[in-house]
Backbone as CSV, one residue per row, in Angstrom:
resi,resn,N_x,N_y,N_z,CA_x,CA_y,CA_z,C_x,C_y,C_z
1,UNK,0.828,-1.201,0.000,0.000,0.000,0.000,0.869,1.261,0.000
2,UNK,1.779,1.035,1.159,2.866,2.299,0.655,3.800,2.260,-0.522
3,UNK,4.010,1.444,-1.208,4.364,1.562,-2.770,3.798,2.297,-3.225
4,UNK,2.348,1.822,-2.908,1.407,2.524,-3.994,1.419,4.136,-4.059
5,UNK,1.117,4.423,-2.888,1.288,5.501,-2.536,2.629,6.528,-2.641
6,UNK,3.185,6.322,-2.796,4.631,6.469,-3.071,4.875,6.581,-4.616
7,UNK,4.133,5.376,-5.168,4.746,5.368,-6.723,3.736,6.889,-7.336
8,UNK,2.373,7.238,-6.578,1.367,7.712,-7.261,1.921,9.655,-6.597
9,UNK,2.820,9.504,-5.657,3.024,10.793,-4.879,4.140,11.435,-5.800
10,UNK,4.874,10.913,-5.690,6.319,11.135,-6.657,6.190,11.877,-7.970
11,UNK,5.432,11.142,-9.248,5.413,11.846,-10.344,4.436,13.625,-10.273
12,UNK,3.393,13.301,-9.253,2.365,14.469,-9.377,3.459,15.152,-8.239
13,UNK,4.161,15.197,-7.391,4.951,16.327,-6.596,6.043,16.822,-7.737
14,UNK,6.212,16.098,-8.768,7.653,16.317,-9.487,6.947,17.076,-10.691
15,UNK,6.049,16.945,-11.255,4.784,18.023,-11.358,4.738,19.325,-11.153
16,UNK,4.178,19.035,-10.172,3.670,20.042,-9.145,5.009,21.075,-9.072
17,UNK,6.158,21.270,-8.978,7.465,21.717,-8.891,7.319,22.316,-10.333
18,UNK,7.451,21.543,-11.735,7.364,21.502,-12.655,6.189,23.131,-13.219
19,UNK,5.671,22.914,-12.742,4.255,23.560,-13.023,4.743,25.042,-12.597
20,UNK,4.825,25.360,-10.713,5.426,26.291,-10.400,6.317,26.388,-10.901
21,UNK,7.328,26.241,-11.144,9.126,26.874,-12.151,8.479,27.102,-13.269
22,UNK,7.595,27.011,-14.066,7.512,27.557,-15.679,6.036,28.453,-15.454
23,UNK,5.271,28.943,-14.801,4.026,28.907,-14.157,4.662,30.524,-13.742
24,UNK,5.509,30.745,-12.416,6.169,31.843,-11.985,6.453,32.878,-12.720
25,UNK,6.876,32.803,-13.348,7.805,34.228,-14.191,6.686,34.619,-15.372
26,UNK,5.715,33.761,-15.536,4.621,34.261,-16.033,3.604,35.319,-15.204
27,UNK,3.375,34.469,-14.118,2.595,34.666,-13.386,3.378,36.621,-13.101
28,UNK,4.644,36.446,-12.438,5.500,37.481,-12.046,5.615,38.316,-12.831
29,UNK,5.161,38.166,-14.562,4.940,39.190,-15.570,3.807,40.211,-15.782
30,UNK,2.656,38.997,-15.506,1.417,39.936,-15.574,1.024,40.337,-14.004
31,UNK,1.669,40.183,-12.788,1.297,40.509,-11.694,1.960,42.021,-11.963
32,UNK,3.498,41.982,-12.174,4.232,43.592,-11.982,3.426,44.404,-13.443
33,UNK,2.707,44.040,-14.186,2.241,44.778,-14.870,0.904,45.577,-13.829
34,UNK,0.369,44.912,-13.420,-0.834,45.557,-12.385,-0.266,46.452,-11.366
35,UNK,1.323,46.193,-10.869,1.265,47.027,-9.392,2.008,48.214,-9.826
36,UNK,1.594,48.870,-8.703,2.059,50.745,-9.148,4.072,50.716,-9.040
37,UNK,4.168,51.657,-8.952,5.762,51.506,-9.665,6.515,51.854,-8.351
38,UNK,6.069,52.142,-7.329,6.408,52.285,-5.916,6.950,50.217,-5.096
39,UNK,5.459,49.492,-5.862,5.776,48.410,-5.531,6.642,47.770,-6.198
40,UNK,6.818,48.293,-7.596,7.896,47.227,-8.057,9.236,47.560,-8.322
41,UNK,9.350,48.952,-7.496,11.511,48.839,-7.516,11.556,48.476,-5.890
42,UNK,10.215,48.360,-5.100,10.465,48.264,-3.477,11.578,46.920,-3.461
43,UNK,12.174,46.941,-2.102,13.211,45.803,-1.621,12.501,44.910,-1.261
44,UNK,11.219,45.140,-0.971,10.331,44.019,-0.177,9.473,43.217,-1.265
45,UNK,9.544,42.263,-1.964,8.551,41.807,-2.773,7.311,41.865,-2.329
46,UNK,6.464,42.458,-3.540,4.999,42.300,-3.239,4.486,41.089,-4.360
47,UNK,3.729,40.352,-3.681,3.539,39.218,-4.859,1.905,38.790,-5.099
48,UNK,1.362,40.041,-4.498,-0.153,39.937,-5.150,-0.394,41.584,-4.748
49,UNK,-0.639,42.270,-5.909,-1.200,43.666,-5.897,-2.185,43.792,-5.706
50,UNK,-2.357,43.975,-4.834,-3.960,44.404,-3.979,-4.634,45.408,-4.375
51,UNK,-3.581,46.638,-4.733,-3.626,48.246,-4.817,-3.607,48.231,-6.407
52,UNK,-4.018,47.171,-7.447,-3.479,47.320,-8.382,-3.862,48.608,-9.442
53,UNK,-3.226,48.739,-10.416,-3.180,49.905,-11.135,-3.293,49.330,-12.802
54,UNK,-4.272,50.062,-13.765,-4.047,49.985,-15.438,-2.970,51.060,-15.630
55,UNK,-2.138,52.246,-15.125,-1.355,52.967,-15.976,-0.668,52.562,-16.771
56,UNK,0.480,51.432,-16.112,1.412,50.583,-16.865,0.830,50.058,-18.492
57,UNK,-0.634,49.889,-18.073,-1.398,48.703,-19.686,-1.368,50.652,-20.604
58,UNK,-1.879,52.012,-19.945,-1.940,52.978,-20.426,-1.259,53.259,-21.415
59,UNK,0.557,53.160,-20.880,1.330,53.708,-20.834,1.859,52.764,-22.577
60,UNK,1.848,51.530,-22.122,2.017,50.703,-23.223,1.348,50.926,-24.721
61,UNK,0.088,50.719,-24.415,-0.720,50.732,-25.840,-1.011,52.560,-26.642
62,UNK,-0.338,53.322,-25.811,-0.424,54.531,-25.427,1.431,55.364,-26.895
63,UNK,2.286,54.292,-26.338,3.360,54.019,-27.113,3.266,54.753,-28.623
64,UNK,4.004,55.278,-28.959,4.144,55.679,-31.015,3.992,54.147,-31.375
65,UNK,3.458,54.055,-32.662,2.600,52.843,-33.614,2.583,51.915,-32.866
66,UNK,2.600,51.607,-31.627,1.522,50.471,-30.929,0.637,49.670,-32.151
67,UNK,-0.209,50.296,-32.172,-1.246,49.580,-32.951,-1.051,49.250,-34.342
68,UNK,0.425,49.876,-34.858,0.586,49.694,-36.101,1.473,48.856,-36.043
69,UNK,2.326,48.103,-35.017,2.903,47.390,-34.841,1.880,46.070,-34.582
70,UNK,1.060,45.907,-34.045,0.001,45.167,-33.377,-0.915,44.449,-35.201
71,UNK,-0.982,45.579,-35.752,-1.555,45.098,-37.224,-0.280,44.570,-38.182
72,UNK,1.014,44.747,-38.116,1.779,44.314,-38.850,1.725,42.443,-38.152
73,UNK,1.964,42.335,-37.048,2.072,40.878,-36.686,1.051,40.492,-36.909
74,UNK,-0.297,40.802,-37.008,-1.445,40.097,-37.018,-1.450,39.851,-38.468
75,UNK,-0.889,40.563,-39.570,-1.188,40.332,-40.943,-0.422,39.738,-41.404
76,UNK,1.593,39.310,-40.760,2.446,38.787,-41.107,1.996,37.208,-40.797
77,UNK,1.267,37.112,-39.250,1.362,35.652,-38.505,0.090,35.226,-39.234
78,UNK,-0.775,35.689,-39.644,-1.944,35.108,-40.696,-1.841,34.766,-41.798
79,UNK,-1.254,35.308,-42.269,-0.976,35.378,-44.424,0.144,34.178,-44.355
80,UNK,0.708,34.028,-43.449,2.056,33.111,-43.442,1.471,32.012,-42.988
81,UNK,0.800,31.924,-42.028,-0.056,30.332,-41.208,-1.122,30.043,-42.558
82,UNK,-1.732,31.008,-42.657,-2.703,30.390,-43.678,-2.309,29.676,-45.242
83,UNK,-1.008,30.605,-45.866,-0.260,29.852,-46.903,0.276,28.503,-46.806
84,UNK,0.965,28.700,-45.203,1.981,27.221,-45.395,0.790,25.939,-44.783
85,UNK,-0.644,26.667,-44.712,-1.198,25.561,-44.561,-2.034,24.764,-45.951
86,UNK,-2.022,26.068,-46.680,-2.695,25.590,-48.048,-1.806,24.663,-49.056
87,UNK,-0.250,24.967,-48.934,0.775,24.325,-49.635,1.011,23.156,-48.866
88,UNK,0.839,23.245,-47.538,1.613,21.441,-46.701,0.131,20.818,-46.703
89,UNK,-0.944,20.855,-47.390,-2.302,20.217,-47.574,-2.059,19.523,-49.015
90,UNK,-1.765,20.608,-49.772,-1.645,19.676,-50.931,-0.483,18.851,-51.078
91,UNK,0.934,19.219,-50.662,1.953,18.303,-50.355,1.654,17.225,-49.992
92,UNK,1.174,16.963,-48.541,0.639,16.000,-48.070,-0.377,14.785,-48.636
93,UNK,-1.036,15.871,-49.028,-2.328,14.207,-50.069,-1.274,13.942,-51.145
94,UNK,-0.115,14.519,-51.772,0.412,14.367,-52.894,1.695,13.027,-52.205
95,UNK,1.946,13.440,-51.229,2.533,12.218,-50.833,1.764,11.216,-50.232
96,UNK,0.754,11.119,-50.065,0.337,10.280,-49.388,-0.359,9.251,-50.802
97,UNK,-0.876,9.948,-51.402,-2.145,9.461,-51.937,-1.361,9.205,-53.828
98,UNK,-0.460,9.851,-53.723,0.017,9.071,-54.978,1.640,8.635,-54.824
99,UNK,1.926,8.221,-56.633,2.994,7.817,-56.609,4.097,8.515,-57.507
100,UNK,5.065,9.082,-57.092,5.920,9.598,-57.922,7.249,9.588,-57.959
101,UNK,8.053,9.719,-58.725,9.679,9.838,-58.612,10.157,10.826,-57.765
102,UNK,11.051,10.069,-56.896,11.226,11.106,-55.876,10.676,11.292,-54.901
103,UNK,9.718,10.795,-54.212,8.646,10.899,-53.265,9.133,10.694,-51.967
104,UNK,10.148,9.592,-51.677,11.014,9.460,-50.402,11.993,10.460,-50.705
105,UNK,12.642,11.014,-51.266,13.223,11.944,-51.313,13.238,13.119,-50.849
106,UNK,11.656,13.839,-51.708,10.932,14.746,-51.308,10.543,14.669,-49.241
107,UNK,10.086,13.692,-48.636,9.774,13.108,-47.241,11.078,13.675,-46.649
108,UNK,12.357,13.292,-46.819,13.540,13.292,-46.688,13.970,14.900,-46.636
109,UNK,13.743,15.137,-47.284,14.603,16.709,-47.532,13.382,17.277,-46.400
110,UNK,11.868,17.627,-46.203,11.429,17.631,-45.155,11.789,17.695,-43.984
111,UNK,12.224,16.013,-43.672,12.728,15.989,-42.269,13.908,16.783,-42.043
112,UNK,14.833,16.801,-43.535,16.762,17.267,-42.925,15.683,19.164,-42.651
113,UNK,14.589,19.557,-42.985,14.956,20.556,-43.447,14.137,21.586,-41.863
114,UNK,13.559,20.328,-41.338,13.256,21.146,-39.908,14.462,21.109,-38.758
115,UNK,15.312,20.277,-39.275,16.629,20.370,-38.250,17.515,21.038,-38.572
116,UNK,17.415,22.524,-39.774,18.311,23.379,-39.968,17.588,24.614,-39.337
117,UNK,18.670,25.106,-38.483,18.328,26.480,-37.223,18.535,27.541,-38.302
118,UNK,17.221,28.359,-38.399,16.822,29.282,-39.095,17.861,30.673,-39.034
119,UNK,18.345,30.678,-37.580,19.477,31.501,-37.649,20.546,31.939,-38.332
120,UNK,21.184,30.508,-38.351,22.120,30.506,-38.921,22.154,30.899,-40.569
121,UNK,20.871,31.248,-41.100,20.846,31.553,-42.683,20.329,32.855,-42.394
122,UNK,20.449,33.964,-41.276,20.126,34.794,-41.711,20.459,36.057,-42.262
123,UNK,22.212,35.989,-42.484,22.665,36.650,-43.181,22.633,36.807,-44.430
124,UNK,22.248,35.032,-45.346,21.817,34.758,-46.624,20.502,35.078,-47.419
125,UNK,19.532,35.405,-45.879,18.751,35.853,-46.612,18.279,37.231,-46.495
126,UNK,19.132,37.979,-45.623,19.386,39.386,-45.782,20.072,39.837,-47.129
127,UNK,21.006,39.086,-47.672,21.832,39.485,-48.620,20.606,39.575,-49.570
128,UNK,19.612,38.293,-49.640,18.985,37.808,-51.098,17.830,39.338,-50.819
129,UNK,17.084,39.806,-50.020,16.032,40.379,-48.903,16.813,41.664,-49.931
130,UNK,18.087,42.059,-49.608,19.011,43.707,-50.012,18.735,43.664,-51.698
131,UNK,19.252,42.584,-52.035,19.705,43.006,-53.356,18.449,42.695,-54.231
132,UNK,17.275,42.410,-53.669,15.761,42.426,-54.549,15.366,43.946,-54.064
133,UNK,15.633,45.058,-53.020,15.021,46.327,-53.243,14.100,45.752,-51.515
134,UNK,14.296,45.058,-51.272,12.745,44.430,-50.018,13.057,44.433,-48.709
135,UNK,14.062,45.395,-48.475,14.163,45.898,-46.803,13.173,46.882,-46.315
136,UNK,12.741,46.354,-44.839,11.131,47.151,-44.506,9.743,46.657,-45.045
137,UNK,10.606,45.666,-45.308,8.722,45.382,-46.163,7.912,44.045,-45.562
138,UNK,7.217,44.185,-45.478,6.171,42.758,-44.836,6.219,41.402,-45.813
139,UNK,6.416,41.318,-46.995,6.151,41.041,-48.148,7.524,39.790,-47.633
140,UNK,8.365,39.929,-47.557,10.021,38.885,-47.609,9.598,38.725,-46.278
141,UNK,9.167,39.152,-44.894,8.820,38.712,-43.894,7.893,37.791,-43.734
142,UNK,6.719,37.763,-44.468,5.847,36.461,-44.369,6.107,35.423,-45.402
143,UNK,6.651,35.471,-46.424,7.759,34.338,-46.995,8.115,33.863,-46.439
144,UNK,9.225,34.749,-45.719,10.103,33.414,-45.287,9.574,32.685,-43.578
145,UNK,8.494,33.348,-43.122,7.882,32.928,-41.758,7.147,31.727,-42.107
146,UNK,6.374,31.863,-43.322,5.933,30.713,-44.158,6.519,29.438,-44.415
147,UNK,7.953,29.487,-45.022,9.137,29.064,-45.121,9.376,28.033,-43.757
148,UNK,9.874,29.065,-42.563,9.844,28.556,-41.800,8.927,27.151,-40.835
149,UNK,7.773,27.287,-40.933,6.615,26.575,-40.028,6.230,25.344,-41.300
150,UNK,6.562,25.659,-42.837,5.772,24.831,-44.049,6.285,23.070,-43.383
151,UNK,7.840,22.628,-43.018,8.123,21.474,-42.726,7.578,20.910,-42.215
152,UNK,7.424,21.732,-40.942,6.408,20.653,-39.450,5.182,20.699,-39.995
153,UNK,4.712,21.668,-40.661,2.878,21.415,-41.259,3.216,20.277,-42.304
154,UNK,3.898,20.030,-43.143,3.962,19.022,-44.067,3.839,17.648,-43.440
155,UNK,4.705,17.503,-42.646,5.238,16.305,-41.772,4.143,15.892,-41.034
156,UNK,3.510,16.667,-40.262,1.781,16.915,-39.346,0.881,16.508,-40.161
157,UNK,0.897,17.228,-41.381,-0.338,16.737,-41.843,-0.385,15.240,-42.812
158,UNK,0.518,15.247,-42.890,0.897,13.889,-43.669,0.647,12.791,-43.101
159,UNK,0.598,12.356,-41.854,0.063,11.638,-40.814,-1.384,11.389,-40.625
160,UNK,-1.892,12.518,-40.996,-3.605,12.466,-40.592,-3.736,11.916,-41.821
161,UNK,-3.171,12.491,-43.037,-3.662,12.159,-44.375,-3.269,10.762,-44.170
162,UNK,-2.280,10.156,-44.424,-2.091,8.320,-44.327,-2.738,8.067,-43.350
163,UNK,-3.474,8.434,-42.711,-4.587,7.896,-41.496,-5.929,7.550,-42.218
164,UNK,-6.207,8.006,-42.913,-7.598,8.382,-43.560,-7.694,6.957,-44.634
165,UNK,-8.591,6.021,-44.500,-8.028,5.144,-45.305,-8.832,5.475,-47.148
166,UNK,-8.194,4.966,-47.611,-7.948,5.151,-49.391,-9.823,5.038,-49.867
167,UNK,-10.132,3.807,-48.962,-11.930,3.277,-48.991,-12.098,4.347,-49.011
168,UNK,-12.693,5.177,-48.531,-13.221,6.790,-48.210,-13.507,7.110,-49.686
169,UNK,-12.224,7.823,-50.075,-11.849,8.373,-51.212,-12.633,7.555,-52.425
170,UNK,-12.410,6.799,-52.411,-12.789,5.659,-53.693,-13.991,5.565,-53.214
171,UNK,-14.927,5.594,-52.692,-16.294,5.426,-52.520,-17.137,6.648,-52.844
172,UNK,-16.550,7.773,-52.399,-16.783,9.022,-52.820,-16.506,9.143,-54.494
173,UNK,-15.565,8.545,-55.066,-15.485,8.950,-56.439,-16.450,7.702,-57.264
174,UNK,-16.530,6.729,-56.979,-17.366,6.118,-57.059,-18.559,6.436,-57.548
175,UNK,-19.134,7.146,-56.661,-20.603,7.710,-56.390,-20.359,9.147,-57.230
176,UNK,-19.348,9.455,-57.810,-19.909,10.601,-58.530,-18.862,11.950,-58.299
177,UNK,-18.167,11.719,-57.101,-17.408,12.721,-56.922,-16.114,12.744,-57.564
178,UNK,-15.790,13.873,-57.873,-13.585,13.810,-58.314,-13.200,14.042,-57.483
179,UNK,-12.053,13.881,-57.664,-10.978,13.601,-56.620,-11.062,14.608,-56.267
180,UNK,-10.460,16.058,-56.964,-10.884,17.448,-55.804,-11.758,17.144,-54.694
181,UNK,-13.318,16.803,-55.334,-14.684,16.889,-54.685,-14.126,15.684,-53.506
182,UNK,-14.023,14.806,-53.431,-13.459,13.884,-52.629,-12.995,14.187,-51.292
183,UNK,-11.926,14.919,-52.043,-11.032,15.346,-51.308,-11.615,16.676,-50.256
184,UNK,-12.110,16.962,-50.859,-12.947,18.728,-50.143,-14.140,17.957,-49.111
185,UNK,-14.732,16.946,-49.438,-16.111,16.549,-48.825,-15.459,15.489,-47.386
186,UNK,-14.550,14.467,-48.051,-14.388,13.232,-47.580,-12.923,13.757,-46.422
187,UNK,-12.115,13.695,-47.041,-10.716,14.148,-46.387,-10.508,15.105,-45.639
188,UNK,-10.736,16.542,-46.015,-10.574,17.730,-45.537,-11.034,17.468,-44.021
189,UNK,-12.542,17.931,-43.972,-12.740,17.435,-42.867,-12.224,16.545,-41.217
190,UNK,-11.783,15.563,-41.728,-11.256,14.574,-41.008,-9.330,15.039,-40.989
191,UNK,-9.251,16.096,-41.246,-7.957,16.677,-40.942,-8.201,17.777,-39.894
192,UNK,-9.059,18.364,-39.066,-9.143,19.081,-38.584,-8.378,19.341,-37.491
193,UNK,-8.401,18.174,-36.453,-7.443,18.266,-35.427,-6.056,18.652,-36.076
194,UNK,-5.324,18.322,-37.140,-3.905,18.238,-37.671,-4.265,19.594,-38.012
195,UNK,-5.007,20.342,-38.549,-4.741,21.649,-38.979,-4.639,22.627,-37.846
196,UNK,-5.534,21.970,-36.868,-5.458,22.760,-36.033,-4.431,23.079,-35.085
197,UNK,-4.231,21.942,-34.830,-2.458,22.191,-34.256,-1.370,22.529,-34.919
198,UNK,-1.341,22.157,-36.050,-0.379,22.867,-36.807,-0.316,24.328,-36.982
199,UNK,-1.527,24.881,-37.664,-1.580,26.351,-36.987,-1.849,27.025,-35.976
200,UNK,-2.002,26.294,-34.808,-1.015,26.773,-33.522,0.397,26.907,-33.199
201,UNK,0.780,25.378,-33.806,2.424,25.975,-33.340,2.747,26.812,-34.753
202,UNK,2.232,27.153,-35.682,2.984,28.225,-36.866,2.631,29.575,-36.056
203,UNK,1.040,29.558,-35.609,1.051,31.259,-35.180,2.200,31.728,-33.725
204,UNK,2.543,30.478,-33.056,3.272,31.082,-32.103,4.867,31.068,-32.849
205,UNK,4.965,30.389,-33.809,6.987,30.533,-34.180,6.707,31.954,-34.834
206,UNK,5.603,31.837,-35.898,5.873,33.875,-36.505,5.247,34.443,-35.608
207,UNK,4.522,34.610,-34.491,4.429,35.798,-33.276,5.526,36.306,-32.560
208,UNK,6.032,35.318,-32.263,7.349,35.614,-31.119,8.290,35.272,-32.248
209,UNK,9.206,35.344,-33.353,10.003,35.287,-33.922,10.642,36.859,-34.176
210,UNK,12.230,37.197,-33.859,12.769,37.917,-33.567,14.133,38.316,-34.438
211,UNK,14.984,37.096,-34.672,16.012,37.595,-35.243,15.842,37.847,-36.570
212,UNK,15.055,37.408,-37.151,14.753,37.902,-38.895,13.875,39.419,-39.008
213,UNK,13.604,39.777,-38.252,12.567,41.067,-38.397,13.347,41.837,-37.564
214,UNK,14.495,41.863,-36.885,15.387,42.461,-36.354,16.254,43.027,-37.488
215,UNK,16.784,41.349,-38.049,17.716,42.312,-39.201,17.191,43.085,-40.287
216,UNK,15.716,42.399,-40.832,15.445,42.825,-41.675,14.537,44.269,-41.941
217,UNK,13.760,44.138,-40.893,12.894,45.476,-41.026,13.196,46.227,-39.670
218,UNK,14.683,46.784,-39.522,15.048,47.508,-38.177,14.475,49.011,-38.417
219,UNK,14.599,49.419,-39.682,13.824,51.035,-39.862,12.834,51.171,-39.179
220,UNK,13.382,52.459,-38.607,11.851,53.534,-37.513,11.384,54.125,-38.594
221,UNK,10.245,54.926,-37.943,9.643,56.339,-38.379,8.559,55.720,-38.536
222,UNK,7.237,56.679,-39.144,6.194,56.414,-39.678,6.184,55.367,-40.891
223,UNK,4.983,54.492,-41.097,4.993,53.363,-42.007,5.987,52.815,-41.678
224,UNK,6.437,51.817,-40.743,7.721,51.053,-40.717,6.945,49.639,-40.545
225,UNK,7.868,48.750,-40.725,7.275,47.474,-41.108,7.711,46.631,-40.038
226,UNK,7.897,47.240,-38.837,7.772,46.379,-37.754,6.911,45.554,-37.075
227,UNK,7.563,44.377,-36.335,6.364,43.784,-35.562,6.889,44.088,-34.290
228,UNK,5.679,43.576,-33.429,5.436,43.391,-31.451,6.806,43.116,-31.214
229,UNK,7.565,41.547,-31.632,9.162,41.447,-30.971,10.271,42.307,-30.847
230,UNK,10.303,43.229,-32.001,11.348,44.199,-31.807,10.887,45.453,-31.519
231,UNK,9.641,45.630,-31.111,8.890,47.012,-30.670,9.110,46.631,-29.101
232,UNK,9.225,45.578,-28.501,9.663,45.280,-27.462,11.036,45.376,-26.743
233,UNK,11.718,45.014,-27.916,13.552,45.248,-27.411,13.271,46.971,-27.109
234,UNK,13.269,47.360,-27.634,13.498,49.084,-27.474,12.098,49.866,-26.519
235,UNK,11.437,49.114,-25.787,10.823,49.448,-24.767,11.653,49.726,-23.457
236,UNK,12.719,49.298,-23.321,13.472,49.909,-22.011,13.820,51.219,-22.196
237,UNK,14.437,51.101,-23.751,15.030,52.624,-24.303,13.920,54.060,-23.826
238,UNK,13.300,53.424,-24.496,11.974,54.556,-24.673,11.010,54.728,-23.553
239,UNK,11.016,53.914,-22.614,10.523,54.342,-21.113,11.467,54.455,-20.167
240,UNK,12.781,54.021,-20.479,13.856,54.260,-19.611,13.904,53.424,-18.456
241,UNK,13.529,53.222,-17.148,13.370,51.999,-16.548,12.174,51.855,-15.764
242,UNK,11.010,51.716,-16.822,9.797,51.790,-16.324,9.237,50.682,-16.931
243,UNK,9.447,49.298,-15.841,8.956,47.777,-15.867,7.992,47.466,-15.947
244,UNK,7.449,48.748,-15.154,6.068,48.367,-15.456,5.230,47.921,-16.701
245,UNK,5.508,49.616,-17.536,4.853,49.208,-18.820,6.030,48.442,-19.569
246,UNK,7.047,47.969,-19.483,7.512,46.744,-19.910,7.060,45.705,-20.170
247,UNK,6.479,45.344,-18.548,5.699,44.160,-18.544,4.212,44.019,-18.365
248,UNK,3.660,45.857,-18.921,2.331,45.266,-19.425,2.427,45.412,-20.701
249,UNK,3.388,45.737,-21.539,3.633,45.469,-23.152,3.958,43.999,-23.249
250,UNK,4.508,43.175,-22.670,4.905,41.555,-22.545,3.951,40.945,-22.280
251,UNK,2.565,41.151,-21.659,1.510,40.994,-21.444,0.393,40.605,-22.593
252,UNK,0.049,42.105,-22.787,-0.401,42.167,-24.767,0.133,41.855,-25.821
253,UNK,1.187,41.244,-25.354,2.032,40.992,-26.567,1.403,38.922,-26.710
254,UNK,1.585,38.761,-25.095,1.536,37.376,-24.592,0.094,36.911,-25.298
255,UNK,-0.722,37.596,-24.792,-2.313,37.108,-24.301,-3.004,36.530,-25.705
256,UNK,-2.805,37.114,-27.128,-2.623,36.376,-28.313,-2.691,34.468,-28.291
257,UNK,-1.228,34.398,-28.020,-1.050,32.993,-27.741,-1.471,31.818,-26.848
258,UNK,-1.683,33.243,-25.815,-2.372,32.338,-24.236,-3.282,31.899,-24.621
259,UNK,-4.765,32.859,-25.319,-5.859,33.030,-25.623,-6.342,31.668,-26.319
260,UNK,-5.558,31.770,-27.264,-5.412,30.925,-28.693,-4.946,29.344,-28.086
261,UNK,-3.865,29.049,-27.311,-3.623,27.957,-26.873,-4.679,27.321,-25.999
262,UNK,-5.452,28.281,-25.031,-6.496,27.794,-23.711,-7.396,27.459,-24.830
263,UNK,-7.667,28.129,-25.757,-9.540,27.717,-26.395,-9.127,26.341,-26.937
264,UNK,-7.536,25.875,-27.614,-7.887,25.001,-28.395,-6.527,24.325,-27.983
265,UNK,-6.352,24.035,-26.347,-5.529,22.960,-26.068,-5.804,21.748,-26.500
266,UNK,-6.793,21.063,-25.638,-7.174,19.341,-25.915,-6.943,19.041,-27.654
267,UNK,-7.226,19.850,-28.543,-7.605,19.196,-29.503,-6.255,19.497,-30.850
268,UNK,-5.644,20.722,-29.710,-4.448,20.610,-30.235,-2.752,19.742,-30.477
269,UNK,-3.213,19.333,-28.840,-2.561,18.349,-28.334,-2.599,17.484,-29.094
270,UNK,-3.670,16.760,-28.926,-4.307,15.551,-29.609,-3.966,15.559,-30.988
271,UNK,-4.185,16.752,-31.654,-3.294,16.497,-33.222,-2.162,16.464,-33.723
272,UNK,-1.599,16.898,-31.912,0.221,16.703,-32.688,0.645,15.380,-32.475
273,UNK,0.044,14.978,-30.953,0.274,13.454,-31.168,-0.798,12.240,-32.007
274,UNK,-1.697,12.141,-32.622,-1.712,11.148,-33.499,-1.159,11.694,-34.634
275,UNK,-1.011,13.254,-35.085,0.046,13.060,-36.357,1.602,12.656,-36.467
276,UNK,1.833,12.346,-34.755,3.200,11.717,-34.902,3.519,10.577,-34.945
277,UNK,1.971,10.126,-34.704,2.315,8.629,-34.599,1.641,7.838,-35.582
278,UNK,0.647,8.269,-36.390,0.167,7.920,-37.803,1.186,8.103,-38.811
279,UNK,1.069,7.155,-39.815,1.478,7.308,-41.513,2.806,6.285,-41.291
């Protein structure tokens, strides 16, 4: 009985630890965004603002192009999730569902091509970015964010698709439908969980993605083609050492993803693991 107890205490305390350490510094983000600025250079930690205050959220959204920064990520992390999901859809039935030269190949270059760190090419594609005229522009930013997330959506969805068995398809064309139609009525559908997680983890790599929109669209002034990540680096500059609205700009910046992850955990989950373990 004390085994039992023991075996069942152990993993949920190691948990429980787990939870608080990644849980904290969140928590410690949007708390010092609420407290007044007296409490948060004090020596004494305050760790629930009682007295709390909106200036800090004021002060933030209050910022030069805030909101024009706020519409550049929303139009970069959309146009880019929604492309690399329309191209790793048809990839996917194209590997799955037929046969062609090259096809393990194609699978192959896939996999090598999510284990190359995006970093490291980003001088190459600054060079390519300069010498087309396309610094500052949104346009080479959701390319290559596209670029980025298309592997793991290929790989994701390719799983649900070899899940789906072939009967389906052929019964549907059968009866009258083409393969498009098939495919739109019969298939689509039954990919939902896989899409859906997939464009979760694409909207959070182009939300919070930093070193490519650093190098590439660093120009200020009016009309600049910045997003939220690097409107953030230069928030110390420009409030000088006022954490507060620091960390109620880290906040609004956050709540996007939070939002988006809480409505559609379970089913997101759930599609990354049977697309890893199908096909």
């Amino acid at each position: 009985m004390r085994r039992s107890v023991l075996g069942r205490s152990w993993p949920n305390a190691i948990a429980v630890v787990l939870v608080i350490f990644f849980a904290f510094p969140v928590y410690w983000m949007i708390s010092t965004a609420f407290k007044k600025t007296g409490d948060i250079i004090s020596k004494t930690p305050v760790f629930i603002p009682f007295n709390g205050t909106l200036e800090h959220f004021s002060t933030a959204t209050g910022a030069d192009q805030f909101w024009s920064f706020v519409a550049n990520s929303f139009i970069v992390t959309v146009v880019a999730v929604s492309a690399s999901l329309v191209i790793a859809t048809a990839a996917a039935f194209a590997v799955t569902r037929m046969r062609f030269r090259g096809r393990k190949a194609f699978v192959l270059v896939v996999m090598v091509s999510q284990m190359a760190p995006w970093e490291v090419m980003t001088i190459s594609i600054y060079m390519i970015v300069r010498d087309n005229n396309m610094l500052n522009s949104l346009v080479p930013l959701t390319l290559f964010y596209m670029m980025m997330v298309l592997p793991f959506t290929i790989w994701t969805l390719r799983g649900f698709m070899a899940a789906v068995p072939k009967e389906l398809e052929e019964s549907a064309m059968v009866d009258g439908c083409t393969r498009f139609q098939a495919f739109v009525r019969v298939i689509f559908p039954l990919l939902a969980p896989g899409l859906m997680s997939t464009s979760l983890f694409g909207f959070i790599t182009a939300w919070n993605e930093l070193p490519l929109v650093l190098v590439l669209n660093k120009a200020t002034g009016p009309g600049t083609a910045q997003t939220l990540p690097l409107w953030l680096t230069s928030f110390q500059t420009t409030f000088g050492d006022d954490w507060g609205a620091t960390m109620a700009a880290s906040t609004l910046f956050s709540l996007p993803v939070l939002l988006i992850f809480f409505l559609f955990q379970r089913k997101a989950v759930g599609g990354l693991t049977d697309g890893a373990v199908k096909g």
